[in-house]
N, CA and C atoms of all chains as a GROMACS GRO file, in nm:
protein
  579
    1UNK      N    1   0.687   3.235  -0.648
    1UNK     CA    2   0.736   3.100  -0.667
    1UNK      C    3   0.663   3.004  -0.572
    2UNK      N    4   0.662   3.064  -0.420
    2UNK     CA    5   0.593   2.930  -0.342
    2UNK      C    6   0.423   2.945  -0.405
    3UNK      N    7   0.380   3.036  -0.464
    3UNK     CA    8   0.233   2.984  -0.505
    3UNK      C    9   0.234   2.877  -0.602
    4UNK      N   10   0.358   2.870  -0.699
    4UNK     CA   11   0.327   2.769  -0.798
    4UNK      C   12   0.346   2.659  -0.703
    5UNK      N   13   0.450   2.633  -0.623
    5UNK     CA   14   0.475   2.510  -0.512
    5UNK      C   15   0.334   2.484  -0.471
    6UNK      N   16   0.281   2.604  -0.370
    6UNK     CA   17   0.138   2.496  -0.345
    6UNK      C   18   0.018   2.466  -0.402
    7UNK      N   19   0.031   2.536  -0.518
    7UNK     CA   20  -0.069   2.522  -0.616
    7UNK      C   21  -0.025   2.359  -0.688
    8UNK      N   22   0.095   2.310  -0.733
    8UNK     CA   23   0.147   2.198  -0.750
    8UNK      C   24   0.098   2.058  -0.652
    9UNK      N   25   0.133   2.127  -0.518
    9UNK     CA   26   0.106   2.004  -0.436
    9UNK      C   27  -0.004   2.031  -0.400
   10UNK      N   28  -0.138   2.091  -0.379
   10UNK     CA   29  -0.251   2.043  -0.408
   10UNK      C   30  -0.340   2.038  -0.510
   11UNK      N   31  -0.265   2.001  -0.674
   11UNK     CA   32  -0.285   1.917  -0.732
   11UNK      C   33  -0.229   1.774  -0.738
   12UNK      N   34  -0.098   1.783  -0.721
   12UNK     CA   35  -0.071   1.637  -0.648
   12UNK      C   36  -0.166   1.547  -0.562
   13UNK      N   37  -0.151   1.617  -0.457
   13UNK     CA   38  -0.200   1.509  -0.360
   13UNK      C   39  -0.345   1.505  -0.372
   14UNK      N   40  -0.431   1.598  -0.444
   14UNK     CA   41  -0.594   1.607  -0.512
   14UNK      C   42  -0.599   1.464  -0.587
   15UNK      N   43  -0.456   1.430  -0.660
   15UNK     CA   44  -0.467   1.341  -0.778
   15UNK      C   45  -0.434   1.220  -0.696
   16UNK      N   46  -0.340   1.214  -0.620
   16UNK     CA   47  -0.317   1.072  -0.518
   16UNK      C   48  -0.428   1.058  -0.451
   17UNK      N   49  -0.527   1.122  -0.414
   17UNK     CA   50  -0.655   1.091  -0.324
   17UNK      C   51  -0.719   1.000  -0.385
   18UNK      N   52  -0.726   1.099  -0.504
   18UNK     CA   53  -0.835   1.026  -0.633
   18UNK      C   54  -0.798   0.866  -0.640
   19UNK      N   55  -0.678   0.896  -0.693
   19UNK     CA   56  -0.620   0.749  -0.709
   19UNK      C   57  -0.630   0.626  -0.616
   20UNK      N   58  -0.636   0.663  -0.515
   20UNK     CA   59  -0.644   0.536  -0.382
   20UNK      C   60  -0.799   0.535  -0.403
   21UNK      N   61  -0.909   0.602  -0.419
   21UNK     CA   62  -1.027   0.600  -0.448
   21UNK      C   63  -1.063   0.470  -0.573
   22UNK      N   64  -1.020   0.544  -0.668
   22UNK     CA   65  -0.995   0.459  -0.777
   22UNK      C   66  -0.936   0.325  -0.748
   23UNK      N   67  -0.810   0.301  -0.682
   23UNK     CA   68  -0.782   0.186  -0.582
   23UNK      C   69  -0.905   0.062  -0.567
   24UNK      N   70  -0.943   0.174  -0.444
   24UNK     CA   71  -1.022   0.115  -0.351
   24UNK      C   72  -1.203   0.068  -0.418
   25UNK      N   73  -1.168   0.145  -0.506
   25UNK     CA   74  -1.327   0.107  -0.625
   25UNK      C   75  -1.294  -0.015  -0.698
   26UNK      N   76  -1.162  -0.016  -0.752
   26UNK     CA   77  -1.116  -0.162  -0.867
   26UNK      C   78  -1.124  -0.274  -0.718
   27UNK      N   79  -1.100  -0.239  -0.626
   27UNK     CA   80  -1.097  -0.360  -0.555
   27UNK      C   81  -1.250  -0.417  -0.515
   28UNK      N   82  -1.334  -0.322  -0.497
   28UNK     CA   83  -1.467  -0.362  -0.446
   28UNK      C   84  -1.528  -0.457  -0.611
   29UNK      N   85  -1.504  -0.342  -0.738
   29UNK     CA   86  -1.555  -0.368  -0.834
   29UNK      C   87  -1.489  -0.511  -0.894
   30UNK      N   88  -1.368  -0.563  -0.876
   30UNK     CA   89  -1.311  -0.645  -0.992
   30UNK      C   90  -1.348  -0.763  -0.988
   31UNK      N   91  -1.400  -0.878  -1.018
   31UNK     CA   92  -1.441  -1.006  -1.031
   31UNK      C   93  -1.380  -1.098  -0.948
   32UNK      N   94  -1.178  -1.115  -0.981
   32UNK     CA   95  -1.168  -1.225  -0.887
   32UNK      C   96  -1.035  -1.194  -0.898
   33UNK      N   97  -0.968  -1.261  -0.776
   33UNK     CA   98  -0.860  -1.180  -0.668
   33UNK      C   99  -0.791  -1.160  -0.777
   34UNK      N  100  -0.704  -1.214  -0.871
   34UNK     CA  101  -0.637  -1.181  -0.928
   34UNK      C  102  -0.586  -1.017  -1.003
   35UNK      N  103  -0.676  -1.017  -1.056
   35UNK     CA  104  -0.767  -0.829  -1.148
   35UNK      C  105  -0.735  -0.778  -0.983
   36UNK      N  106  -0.819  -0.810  -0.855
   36UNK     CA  107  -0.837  -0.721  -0.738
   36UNK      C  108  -0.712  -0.724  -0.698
   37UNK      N  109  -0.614  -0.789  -0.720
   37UNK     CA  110  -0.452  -0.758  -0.651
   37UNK      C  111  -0.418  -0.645  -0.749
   38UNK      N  112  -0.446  -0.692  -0.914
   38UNK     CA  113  -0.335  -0.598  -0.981
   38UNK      C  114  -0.441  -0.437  -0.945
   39UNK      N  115  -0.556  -0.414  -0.917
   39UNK     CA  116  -0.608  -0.283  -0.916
   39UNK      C  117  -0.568  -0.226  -0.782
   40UNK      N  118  -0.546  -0.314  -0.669
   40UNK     CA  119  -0.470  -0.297  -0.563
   40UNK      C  120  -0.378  -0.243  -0.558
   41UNK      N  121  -0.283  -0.297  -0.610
   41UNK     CA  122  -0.153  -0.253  -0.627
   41UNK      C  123  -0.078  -0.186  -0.686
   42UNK      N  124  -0.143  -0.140  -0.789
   42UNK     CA  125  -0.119  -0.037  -0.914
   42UNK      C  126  -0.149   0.101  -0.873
   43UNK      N  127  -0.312   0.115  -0.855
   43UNK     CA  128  -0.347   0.262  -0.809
   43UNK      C  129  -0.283   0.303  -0.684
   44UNK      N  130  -0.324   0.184  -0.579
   44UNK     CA  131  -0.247   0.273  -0.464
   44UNK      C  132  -0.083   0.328  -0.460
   45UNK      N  133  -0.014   0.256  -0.569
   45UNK     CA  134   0.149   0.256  -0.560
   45UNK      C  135   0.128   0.415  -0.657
   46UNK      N  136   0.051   0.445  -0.764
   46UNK     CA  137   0.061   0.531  -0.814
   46UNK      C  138   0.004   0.660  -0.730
   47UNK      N  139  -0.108   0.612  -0.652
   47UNK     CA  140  -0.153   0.728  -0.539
   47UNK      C  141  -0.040   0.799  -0.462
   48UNK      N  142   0.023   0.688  -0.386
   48UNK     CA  143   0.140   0.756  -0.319
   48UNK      C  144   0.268   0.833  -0.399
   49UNK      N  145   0.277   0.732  -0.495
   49UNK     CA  146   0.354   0.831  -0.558
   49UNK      C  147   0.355   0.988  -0.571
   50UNK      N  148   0.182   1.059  -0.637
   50UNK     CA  149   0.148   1.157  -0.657
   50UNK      C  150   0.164   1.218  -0.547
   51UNK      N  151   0.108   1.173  -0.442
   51UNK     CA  152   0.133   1.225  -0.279
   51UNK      C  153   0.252   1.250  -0.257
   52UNK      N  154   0.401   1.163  -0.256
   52UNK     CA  155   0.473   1.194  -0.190
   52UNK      C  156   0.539   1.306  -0.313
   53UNK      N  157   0.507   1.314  -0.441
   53UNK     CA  158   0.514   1.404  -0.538
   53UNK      C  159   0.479   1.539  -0.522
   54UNK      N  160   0.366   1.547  -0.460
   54UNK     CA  161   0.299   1.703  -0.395
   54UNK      C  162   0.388   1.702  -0.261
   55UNK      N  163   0.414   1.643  -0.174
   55UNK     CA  164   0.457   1.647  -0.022
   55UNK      C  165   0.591   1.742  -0.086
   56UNK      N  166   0.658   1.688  -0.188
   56UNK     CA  167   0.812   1.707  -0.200
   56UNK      C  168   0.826   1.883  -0.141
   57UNK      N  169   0.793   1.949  -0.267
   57UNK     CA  170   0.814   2.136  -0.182
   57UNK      C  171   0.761   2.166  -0.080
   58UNK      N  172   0.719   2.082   0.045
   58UNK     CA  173   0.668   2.097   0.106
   58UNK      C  174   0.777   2.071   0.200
   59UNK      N  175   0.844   1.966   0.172
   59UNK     CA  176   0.932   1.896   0.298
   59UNK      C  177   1.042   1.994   0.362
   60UNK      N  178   1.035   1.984   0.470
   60UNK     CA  179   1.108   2.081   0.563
   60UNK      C  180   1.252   2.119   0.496
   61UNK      N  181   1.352   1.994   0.468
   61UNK     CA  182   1.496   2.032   0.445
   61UNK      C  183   1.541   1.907   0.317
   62UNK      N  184   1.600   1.882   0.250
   62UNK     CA  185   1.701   1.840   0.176
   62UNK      C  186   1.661   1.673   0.210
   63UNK      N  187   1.737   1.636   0.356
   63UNK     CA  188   1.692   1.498   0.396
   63UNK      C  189   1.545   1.465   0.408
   64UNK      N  190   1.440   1.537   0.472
   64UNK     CA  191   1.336   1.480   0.479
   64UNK      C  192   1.279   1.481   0.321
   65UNK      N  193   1.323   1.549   0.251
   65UNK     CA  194   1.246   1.501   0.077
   65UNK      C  195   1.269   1.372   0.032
   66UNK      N  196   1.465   1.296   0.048
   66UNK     CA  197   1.506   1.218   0.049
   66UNK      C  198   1.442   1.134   0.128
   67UNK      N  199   1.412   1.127   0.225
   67UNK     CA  200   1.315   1.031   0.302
   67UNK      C  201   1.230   0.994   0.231
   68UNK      N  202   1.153   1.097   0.187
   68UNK     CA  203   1.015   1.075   0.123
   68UNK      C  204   1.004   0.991  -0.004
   69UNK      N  205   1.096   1.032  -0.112
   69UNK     CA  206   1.163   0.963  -0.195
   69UNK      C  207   1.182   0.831  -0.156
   70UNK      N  208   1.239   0.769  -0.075
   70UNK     CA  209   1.297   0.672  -0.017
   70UNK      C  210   1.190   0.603   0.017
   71UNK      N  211   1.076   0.649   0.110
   71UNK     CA  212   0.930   0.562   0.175
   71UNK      C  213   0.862   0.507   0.008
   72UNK      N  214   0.902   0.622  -0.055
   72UNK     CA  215   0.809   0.576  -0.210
   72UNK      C  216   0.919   0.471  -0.279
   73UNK      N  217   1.014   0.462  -0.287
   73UNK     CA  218   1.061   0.331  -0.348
   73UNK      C  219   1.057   0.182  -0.265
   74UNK      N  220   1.081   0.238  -0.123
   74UNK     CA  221   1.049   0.129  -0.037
   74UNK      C  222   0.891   0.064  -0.064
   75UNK      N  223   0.810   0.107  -0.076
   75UNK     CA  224   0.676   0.115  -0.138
   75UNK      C  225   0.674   0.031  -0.221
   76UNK      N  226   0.707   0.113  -0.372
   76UNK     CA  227   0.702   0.033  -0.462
   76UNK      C  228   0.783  -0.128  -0.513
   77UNK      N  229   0.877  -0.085  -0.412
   77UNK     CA  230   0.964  -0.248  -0.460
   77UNK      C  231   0.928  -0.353  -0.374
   78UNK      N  232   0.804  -0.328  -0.216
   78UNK     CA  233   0.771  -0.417  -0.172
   78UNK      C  234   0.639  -0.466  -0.201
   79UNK      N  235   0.567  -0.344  -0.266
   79UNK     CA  236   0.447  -0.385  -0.376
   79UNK      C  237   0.478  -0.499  -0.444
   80UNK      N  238   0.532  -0.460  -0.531
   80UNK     CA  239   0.618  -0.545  -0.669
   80UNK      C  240   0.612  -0.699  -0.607
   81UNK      N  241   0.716  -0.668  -0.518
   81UNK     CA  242   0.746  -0.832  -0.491
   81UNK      C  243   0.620  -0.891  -0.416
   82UNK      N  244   0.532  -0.825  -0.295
   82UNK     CA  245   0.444  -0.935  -0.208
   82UNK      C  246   0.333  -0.936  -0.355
   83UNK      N  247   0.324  -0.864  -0.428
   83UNK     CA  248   0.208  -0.905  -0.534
   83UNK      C  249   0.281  -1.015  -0.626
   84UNK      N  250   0.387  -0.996  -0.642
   84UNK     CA  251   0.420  -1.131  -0.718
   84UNK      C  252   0.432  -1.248  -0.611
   85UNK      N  253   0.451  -1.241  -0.489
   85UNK     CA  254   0.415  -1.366  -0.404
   85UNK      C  255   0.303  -1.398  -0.394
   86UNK      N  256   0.210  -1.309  -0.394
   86UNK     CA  257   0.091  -1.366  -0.356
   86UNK      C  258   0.026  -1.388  -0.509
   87UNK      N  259   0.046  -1.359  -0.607
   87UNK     CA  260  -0.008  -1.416  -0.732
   87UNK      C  261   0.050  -1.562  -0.782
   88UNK      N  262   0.224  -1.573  -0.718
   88UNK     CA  263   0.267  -1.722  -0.684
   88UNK      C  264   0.187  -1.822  -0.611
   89UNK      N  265   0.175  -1.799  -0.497
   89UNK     CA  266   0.098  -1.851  -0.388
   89UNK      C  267  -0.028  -1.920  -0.436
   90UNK      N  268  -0.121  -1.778  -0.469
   90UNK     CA  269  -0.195  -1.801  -0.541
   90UNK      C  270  -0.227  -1.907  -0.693
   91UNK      N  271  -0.134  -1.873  -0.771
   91UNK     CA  272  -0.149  -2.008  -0.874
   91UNK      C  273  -0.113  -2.118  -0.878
   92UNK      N  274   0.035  -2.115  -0.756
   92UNK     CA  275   0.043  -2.266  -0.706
   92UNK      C  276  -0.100  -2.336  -0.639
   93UNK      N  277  -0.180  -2.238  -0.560
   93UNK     CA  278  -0.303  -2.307  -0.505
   93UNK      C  279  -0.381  -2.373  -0.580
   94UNK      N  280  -0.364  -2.284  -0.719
   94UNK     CA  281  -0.479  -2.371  -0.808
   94UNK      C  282  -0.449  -2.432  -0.848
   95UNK      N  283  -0.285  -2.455  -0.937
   95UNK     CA  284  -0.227  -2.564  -1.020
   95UNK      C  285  -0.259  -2.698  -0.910
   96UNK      N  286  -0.260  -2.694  -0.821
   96UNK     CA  287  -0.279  -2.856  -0.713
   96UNK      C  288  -0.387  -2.962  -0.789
   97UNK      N  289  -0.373  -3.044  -0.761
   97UNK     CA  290  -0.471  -3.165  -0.813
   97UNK      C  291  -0.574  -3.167  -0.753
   98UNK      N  292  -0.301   2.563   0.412
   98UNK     CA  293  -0.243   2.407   0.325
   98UNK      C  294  -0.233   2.268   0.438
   99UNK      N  295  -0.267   2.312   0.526
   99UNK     CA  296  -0.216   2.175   0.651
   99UNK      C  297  -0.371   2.112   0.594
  100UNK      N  298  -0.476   2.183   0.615
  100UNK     CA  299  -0.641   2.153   0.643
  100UNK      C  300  -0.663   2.058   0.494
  101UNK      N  301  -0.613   2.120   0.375
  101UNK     CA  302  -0.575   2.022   0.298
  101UNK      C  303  -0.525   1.890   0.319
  102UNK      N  304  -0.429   1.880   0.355
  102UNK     CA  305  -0.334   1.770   0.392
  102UNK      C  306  -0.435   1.647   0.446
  103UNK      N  307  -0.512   1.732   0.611
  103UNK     CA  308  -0.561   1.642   0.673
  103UNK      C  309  -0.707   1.589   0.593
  104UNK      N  310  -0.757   1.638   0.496
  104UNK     CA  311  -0.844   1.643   0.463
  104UNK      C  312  -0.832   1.538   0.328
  105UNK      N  313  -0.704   1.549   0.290
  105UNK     CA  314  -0.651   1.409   0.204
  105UNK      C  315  -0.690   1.309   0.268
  106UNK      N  316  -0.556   1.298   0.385
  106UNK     CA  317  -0.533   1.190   0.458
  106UNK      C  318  -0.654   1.086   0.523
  107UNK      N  319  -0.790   1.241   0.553
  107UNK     CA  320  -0.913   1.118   0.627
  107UNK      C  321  -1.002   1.070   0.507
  108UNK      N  322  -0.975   1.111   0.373
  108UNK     CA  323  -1.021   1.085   0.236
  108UNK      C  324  -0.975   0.965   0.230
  109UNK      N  325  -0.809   0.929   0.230
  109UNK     CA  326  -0.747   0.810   0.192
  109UNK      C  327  -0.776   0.780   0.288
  110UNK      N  328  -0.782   0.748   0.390
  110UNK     CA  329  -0.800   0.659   0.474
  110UNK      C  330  -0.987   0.566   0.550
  111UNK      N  331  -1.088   0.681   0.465
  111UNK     CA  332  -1.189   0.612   0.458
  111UNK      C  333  -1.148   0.518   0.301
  112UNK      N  334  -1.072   0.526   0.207
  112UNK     CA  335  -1.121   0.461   0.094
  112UNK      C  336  -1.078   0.334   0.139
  113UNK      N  337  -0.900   0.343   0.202
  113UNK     CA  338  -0.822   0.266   0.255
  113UNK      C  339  -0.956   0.153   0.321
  114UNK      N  340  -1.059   0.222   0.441
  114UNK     CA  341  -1.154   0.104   0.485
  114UNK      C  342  -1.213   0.044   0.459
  115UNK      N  343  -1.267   0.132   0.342
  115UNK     CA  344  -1.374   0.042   0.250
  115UNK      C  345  -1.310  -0.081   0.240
  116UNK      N  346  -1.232  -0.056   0.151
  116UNK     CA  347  -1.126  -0.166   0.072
  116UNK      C  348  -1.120  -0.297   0.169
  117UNK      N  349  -1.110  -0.235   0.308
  117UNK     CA  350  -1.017  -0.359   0.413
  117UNK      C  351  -1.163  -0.424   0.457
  118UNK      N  352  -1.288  -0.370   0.465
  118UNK     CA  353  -1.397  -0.460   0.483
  118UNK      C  354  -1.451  -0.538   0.417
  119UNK      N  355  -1.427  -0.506   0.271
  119UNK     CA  356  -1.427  -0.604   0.181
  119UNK      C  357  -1.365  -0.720   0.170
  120UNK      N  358  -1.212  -0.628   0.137
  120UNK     CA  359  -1.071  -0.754   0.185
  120UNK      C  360  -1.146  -0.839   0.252
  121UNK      N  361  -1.115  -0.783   0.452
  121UNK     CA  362  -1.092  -0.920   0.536
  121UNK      C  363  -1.226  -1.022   0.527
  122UNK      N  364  -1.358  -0.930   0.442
  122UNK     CA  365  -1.451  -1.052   0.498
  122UNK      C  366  -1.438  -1.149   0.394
  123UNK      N  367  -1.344  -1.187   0.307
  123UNK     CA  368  -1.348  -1.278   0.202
  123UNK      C  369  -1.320  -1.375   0.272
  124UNK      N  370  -1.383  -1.487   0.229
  124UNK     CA  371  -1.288  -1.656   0.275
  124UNK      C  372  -1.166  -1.660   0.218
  125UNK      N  373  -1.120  -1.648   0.087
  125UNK     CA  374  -0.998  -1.725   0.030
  125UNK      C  375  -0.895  -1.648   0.159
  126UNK      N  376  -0.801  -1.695   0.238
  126UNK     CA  377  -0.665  -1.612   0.282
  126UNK      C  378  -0.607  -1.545   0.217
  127UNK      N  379  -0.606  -1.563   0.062
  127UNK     CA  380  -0.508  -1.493   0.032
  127UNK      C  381  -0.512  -1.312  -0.006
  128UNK      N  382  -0.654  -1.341  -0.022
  128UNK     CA  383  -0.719  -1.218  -0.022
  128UNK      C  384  -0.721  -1.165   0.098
  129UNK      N  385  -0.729  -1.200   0.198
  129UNK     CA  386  -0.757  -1.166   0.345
  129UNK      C  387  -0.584  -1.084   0.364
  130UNK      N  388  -0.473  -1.148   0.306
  130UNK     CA  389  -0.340  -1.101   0.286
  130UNK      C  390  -0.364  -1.009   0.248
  131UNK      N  391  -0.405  -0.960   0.166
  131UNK     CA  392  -0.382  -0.826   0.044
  131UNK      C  393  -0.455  -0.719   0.145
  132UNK      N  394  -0.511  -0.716   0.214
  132UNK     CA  395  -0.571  -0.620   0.327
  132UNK      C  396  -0.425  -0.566   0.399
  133UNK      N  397  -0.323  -0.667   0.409
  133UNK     CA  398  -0.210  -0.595   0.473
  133UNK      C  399  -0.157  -0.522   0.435
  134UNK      N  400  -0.125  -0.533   0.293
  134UNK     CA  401  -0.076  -0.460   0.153
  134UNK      C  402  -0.123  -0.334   0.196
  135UNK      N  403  -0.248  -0.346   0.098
  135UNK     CA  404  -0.399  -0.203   0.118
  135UNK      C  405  -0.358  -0.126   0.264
  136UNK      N  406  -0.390  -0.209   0.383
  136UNK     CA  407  -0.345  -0.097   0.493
  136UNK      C  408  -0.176  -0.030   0.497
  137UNK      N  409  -0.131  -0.118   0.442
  137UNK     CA  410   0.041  -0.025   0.432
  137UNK      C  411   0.026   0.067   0.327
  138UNK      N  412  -0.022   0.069   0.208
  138UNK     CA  413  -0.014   0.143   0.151
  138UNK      C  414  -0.092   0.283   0.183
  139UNK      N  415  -0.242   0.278   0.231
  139UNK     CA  416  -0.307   0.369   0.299
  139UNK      C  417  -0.248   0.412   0.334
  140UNK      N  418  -0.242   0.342   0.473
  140UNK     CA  419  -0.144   0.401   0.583
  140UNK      C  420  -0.039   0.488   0.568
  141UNK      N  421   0.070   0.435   0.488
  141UNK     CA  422   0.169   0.521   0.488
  141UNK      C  423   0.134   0.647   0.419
  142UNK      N  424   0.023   0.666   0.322
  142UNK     CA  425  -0.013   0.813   0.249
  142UNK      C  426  -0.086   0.838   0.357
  143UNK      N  427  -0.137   0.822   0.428
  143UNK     CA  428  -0.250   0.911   0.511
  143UNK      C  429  -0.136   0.951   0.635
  144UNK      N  430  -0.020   0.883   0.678
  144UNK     CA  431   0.062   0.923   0.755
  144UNK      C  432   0.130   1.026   0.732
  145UNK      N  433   0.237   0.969   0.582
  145UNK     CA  434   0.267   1.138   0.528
  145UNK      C  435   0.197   1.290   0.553
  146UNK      N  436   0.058   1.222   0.485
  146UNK     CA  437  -0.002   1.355   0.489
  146UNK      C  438  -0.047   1.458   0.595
  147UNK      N  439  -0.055   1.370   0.684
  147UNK     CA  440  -0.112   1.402   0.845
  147UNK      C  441   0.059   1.434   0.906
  148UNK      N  442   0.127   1.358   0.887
  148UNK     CA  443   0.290   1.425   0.923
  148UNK      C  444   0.272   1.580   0.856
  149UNK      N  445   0.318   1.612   0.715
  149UNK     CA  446   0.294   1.725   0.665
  149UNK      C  447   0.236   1.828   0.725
  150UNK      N  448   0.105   1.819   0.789
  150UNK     CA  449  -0.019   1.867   0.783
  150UNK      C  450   0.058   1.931   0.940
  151UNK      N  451   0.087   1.823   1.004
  151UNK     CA  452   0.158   1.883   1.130
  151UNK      C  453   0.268   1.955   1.169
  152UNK      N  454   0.340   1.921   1.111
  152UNK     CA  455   0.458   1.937   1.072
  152UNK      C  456   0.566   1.870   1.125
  153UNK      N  457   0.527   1.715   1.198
  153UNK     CA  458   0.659   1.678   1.315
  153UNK      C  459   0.660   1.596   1.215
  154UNK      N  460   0.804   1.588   1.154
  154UNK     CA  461   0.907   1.512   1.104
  154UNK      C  462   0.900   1.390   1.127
  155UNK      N  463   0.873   1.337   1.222
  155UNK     CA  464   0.880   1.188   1.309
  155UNK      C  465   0.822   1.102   1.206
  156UNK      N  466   0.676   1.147   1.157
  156UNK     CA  467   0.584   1.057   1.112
  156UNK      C  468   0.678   1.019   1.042
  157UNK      N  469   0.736   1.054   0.926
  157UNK     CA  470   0.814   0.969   0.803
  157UNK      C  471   0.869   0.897   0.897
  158UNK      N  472   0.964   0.879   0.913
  158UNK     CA  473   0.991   0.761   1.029
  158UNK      C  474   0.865   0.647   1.060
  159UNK      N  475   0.765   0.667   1.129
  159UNK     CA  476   0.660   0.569   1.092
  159UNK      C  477   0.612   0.524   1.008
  160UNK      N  478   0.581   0.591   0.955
  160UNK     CA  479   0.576   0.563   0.770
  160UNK      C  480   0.654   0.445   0.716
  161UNK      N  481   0.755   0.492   0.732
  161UNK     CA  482   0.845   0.389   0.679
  161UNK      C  483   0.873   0.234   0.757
  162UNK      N  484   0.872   0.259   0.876
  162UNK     CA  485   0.830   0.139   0.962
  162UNK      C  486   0.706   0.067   0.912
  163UNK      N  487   0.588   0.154   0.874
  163UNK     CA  488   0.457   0.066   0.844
  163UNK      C  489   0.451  -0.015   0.723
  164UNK      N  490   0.567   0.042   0.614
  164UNK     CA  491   0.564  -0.010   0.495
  164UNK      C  492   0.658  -0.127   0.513
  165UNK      N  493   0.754  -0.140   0.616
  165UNK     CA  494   0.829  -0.230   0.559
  165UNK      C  495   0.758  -0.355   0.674
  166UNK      N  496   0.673  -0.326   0.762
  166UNK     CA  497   0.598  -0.449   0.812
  166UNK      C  498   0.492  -0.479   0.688
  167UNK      N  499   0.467  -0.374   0.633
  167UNK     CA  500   0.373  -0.489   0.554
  167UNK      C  501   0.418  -0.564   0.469
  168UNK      N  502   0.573  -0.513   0.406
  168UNK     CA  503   0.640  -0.599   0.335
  168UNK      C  504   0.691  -0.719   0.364
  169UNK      N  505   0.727  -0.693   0.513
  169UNK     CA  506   0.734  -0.827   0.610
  169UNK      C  507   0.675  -0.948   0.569
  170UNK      N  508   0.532  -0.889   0.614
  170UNK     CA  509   0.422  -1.015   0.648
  170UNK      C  510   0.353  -1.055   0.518
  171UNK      N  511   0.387  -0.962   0.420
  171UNK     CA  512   0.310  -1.039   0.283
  171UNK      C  513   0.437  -1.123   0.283
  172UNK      N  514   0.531  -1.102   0.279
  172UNK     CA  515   0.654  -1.282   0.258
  172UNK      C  516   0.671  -1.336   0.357
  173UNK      N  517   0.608  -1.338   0.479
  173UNK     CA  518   0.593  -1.438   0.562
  173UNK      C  519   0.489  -1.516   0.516
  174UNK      N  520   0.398  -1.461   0.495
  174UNK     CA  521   0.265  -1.513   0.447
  174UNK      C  522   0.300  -1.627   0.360
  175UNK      N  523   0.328  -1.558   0.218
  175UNK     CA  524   0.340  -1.699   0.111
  175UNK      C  525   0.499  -1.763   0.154
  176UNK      N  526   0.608  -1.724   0.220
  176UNK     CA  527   0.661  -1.830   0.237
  176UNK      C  528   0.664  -1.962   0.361
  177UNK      N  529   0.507  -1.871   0.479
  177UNK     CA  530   0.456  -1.986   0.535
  177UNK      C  531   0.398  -2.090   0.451
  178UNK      N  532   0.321  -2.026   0.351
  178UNK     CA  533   0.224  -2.115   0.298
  178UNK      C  534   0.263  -2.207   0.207
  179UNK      N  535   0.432  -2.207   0.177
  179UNK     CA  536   0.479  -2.252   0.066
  179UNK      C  537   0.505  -2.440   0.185
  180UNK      N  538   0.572  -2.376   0.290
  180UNK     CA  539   0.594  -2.482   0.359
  180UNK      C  540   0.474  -2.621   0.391
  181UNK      N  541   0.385  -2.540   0.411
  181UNK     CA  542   0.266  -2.651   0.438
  181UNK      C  543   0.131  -2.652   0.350
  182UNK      N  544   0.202  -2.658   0.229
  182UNK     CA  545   0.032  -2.680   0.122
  182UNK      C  546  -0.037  -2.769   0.173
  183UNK      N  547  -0.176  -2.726   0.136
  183UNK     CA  548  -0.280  -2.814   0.196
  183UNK      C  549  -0.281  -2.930   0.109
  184UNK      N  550  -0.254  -2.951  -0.065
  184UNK     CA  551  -0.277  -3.067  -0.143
  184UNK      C  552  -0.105  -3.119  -0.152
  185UNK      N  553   0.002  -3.112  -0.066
  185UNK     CA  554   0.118  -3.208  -0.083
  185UNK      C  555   0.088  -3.330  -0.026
  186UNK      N  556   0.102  -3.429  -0.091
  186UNK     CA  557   0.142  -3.549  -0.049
  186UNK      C  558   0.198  -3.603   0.078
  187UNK      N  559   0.330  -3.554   0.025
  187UNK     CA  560   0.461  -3.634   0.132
  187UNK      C  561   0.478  -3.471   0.230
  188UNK      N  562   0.418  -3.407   0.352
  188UNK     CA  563   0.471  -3.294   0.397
  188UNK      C  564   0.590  -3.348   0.484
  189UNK      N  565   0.601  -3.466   0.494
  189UNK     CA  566   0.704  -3.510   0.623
  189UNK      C  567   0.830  -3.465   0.537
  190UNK      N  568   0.818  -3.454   0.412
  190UNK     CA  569   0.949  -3.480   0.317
  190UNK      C  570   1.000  -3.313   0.328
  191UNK      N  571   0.944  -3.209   0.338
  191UNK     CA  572   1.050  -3.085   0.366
  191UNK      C  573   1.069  -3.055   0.461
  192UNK      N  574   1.023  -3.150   0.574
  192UNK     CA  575   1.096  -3.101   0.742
  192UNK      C  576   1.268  -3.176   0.750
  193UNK      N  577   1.293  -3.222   0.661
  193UNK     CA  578   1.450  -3.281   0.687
  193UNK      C  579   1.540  -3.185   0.630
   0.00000   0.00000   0.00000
């Protein structure tokens, strides 16, 4: 049983690597901030995910999985919102006269 | 499986740099913002993983501290910037 566990989580976290890669490529590659926030914010939120996805059979006890769980929603719901501030921010800048 | 872990973590965390030298050398600010994002998000996977890898518990605890400063300062950010646009008119008019 623990071989399928770590055979699992290092495909997980193989695939979250990738992903922040992928990240970090849409950001160099994308034209203009806009595209570079959403490739920002997408891959890396999905990177960690996979990560804290592989971490899970890994985690010592019951609470620290819940933690982990917990860092990944904290994650994603502060993604969510500073990218919708800063895409606010952002189009208020341009709507200006 | 730890050598893994760490071997993620200095993976994500060179991509994590790339990213932030790009980021900060832009002019617009707001882009220069999204570098805070990018390093919380790094950060906190390359922390996990390097926690894991070690095995002291603690890191999640940092982790989670790093994410919620970056959540911090991206809404400090635009709700500084909301206060003092550079093209308002009247700025005297939202200090009352």
């Amino acid at each position: 049983m623990t071989i399928l566990a770590h055979v699992f989580t290092l495909l997980a976290v193989t695939a979250g690597a990738l992903l922040f890669l992928a990240g970090t490529i849409g950001l160099l590659r994308f034209p203009d901030t806009l595209s570079r926030l959403h490739a920002l914010s997408k891959a890396d939120n999905l990177g960690l995910a996979l990560i804290v996805l592989g971490l899970l059979p890994q985690a010592a006890s019951l609470t620290d999985g819940l933690k982990l769980i917990l860092i990944w929603l904290l994650a994603q719901l502060s993604a969510a919102t500073a990218s919708q501030l800063i895409a606010g921010s952002l189009n208020r800048r341009k709507s200006g006269p | 499986m730890a050598d893994v872990f760490t071997a993620a973590a200095l993976a994500i965390l060179a991509a994590t740099a790339f990213g932030l030298f790009r980021v900060l050398r832009s002019r617009i600010a707001v882009e220069r913002m999204m570098a805070v994002q990018l390093l919380g998000t790094g950060g906190v996977a390359a922390l996990l993983l390097l926690g894991a890898a070690s095995g002291v518990a603690a890191t999640s605890d940092a982790a989670l501290l790093l994410m919620l400063f970056a959540a911090f300062s991206c809404a400090a950010f635009t709700r500084g910037e909301e206060d003092t646009p550079d093209e308002d008119p009247q700025p005297t008019k939202e200090k009352t």
